[in-house]
N, C-alpha and C positions, 0 to 999 in steps of 0.2 A: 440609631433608631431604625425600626424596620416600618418600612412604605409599602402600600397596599396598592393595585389600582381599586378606585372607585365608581364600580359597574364598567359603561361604557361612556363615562364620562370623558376620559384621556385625563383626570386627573390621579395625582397619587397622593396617598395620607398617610399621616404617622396614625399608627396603629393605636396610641394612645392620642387622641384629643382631648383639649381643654374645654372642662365646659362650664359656662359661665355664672353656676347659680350656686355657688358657695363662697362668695368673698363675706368675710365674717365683719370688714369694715367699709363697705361699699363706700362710703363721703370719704377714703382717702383713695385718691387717684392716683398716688405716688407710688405708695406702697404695690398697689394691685397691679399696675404699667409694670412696677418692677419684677414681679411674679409671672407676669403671662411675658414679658421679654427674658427673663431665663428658661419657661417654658420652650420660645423658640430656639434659644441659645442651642437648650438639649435637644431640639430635633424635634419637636411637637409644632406641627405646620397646620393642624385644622384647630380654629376655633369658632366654638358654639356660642348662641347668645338667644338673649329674648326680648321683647317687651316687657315690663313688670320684674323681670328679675330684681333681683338685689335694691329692694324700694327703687324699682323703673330707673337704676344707676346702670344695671351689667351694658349696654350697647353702649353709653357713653365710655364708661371704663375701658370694654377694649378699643374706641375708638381713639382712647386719647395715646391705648399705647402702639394701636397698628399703624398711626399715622408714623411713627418713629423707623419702620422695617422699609424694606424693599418692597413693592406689592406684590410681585409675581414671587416671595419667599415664602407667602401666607394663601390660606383659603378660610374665609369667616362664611360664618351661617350663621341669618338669624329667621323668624318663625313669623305667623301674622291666623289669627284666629277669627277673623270676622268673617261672618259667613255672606255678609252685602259687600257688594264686589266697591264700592266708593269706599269703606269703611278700609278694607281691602287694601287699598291702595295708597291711601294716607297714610296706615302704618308704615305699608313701607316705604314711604318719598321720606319720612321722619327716621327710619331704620338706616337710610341710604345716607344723612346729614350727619347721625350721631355715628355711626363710624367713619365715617369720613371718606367714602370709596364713589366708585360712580356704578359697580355692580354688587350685589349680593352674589356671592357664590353658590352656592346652596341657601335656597327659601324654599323653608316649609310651612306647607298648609297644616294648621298647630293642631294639636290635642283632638283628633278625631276620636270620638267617644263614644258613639255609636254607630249604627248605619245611618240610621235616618241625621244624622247630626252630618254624613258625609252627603245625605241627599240634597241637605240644606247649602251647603258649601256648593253644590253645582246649580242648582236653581236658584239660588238667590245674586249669583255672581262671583264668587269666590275665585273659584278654578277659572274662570272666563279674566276675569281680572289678571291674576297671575299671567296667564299666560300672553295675555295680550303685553305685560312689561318685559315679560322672557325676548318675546318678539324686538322691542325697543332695548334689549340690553341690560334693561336694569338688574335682570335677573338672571345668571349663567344656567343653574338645573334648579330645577323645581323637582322637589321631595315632599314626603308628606309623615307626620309624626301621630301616632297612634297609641292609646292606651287600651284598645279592644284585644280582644281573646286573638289568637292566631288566626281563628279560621274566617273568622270576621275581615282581619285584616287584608289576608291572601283576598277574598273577591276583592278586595278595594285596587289590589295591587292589580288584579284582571283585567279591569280597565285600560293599562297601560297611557296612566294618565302621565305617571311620576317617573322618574330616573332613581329616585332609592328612600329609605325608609329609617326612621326613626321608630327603636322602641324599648321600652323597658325588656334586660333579656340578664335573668344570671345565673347562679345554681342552685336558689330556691323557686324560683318560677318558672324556668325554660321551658316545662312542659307545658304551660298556657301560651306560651309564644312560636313554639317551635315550627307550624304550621307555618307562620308567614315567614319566617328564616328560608326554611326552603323555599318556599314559594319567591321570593325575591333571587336567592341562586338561581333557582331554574330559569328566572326573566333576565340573569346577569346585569340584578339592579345592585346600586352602591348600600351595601347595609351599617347604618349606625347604631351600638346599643347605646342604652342609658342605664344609670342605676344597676352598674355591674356587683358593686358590695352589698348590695338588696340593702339600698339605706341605711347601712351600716349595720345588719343585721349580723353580715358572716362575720365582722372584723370584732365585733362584740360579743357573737359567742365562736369563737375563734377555737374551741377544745372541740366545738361539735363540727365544728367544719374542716378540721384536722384533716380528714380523708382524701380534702382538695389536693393537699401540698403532695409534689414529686421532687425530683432529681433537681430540677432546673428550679423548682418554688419550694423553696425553706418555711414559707411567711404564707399565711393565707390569703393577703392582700393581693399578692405574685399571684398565688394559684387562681385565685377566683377571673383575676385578669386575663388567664392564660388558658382559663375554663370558658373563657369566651372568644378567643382569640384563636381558638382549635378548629371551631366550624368554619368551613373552606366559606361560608359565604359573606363570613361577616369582617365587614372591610376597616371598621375602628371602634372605638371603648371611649366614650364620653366618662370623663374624669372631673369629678371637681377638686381643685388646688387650695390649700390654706396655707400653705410653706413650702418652702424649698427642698425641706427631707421629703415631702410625699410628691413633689415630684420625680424626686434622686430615685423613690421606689416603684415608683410606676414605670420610668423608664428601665430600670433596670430589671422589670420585671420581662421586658420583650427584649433583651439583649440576648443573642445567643438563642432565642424563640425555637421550639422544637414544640409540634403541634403534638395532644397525646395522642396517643393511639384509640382504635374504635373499643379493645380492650381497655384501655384506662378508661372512657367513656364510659363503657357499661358498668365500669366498677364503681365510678363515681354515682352513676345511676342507683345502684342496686347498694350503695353507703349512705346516700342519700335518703332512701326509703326504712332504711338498717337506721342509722342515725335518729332521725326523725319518722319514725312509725305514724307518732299522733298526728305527722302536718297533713295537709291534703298537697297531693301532689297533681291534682288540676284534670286527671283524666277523663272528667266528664261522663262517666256510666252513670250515674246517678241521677243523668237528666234522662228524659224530659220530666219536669214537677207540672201537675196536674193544674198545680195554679199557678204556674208559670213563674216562679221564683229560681234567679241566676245559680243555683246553689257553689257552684263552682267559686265565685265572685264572692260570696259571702264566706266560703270556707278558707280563701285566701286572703281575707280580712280579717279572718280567726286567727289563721298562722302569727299574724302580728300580735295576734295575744299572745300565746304561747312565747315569742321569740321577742318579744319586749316585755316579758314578766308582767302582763296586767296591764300595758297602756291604753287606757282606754280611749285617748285622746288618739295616737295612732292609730287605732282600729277606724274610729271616726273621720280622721285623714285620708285614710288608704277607701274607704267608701267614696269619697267625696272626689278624690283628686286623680285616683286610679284607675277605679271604675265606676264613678260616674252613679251611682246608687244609690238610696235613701236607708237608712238606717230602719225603716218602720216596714220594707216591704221581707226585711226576715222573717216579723212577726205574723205572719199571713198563716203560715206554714199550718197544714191542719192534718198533721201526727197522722198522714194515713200509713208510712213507713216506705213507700217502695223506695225508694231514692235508700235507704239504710240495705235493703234486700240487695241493691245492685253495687253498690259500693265495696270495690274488691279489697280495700284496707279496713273492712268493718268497724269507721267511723260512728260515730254515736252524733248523726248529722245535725238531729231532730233536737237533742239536746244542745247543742252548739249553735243551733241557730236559736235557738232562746235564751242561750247566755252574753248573745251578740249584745253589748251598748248603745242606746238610743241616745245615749250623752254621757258625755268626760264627767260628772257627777253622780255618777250612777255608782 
């Protein structure tokens, strides 16, 4: 396994971590213990967790299997979303019980979704909270986990409130993320992605993401892994486990690890756009919209059309859980065209944003 340091933590990670929101049988504990204890077997030392996961089971599950390890063999994180600092800190005195430790190692302030949604987290007591348990131990580093655009996220990280960052990052969206990547390099905070296989997108259409694979990746799976694993700043790949073989390939997608090159980078860039013509690749010229419509956020909720063949239930997902959006403010949209005039992939925006789903029945 290859180990990363984690910002200026003085901690080190496997490169792949587990992360806790895919056990398909959550009510067995047997089973799942025995999965995240081969996880460790093979050298997978951080694991992820949440509130709510896997019907409010995942922080029990891996507590009942990290009780079984060494403790200084493992580093858990789990998350807390209340933006009242009491609310705050009940989750995690219950986070602290169900895994069974007396610190969290990494707790992150969850699912920032906006700006104002991070304003709330500071006036209301959130971050005041946290920090005051960091203070008393409960809490090793305080991180902060994000579903906003890059650049969004970068001021958040200005503050230097956090030690590292959680966020969705793979080779269909990197360009909405890549802002706060570096921005957290350059702070030399610890970076965690999520949703490296873009939800199963690349491993599903696996002929169109062909381009990923090199020398070192046969398998898409490998590539995509090692297509995130390349940016010098990002310190591990949140993985979720259903079995034993997809761990056997995740690990062995980082064995022998060789980062590509800024030419493999560009090629993958410019394959990706070759490939996928019709996806939005997130570049944002197209803004500002007159009436203030995220266009960007809705064209990457389109991509889910395109690349789940019509799920409109997904589209409605990726609105809702991703970025945080209403399905009805695409409809706003009033055909004046500039957003089409600025758009360097001469998207047909106007029209996609009218074919966007208001509901899975549509």
């Amino acid at each position: 396994m290859l180990y990363r340091p984690f910002g200026t933590t003085g901690k080190n990670v496997s490169t792949i971590s587990f992360g806790g929101m895919r056990f398909t049988e959550p009510e067995n504990f047997e089973k799942n213990s025995d999965l995240i204890l081969y996880a460790h077997e093979k050298g997978i030392n951080y694991f992820d967790t949440a509130p709510i996961y896997c019907e409010d089971r995942s922080e029990n599950i891996f507590g009942h299997a990290l009780r079984q390890l060494p403790r200084e063999s493992f580093i858990v994180s789990t998350k807390g979303s209340h933006a009242k600092g009491d609310d705050l800190r009940k989750t995690l005195e219950r986070s602290l019980t169900r895994l069974g430790v007396d610190q969290i190692d990494f707790f992150y302030i969850w699912h920032l979704m906006n700006p104002q949604d991070w304003e709330n987290r500071k006036q209301l007591g959130a971050v005041e909270a946290a920090l005051k348990a960091k203070e008393e131990g409960l809490i090793g580093h305080l991180l902060c986990s994000s579903h906003m655009e890059g650049e969004a996220i970068a001021e958040v990280l200005k503050e230097r409130i956090f030690e590292g960052i959680l966020l969705g990052y793979n080779a269909i969206n990197f360009p909405y993320r890549q802002q706060a990547v570096v921005q957290a390099g350059q702070q030399k905070l610890g970076v965690v992605t999520m949703n490296p296989l873009g939800g199963g997108l690349i491993p599903q259409n696996a002929e169109k993401f062909a381009f990923l694979k090199s020398e070192t990746a046969d398998n898409v799976v490998s590539a995509a892994l090692q297509f995130n694993l390349s940016h010098p700043a990002i310190s591990t790949v949140l993985v979720g486990f259903e079995n034993r073989d997809e761990i056997d390939q995740a690990v062995a997608a980082v064995k022998n690890f060789t980062p590509i090159s800024s030419k493999q980078q560009k090629n993958v860039e410019s394959n990706l756009k070759t490939a996928f013509s019709d996806l939005c690749t997130g570049c944002g010229y197209c803004l500002p919209c007159p009436v203030d419509i995220p266009i960007p956020k809705y064209l990457d909720s389109y991509n889910q059309l395109i690349l789940t063949d019509g799920d409109k239930q997904a589209v409605l997902d990726h609105y809702r859980f991703h970025w945080d959006i209403t399905p009805q403010q695409a409809k706003e949209c009033i055909s004046c065209g500039d957003c089409e005039e600025r758009c360097t992939q001469h998207l047909p925006i106007i029209q996609r944003l009218a074919e966007l789903p208001l509901q899975a029945s549509e």
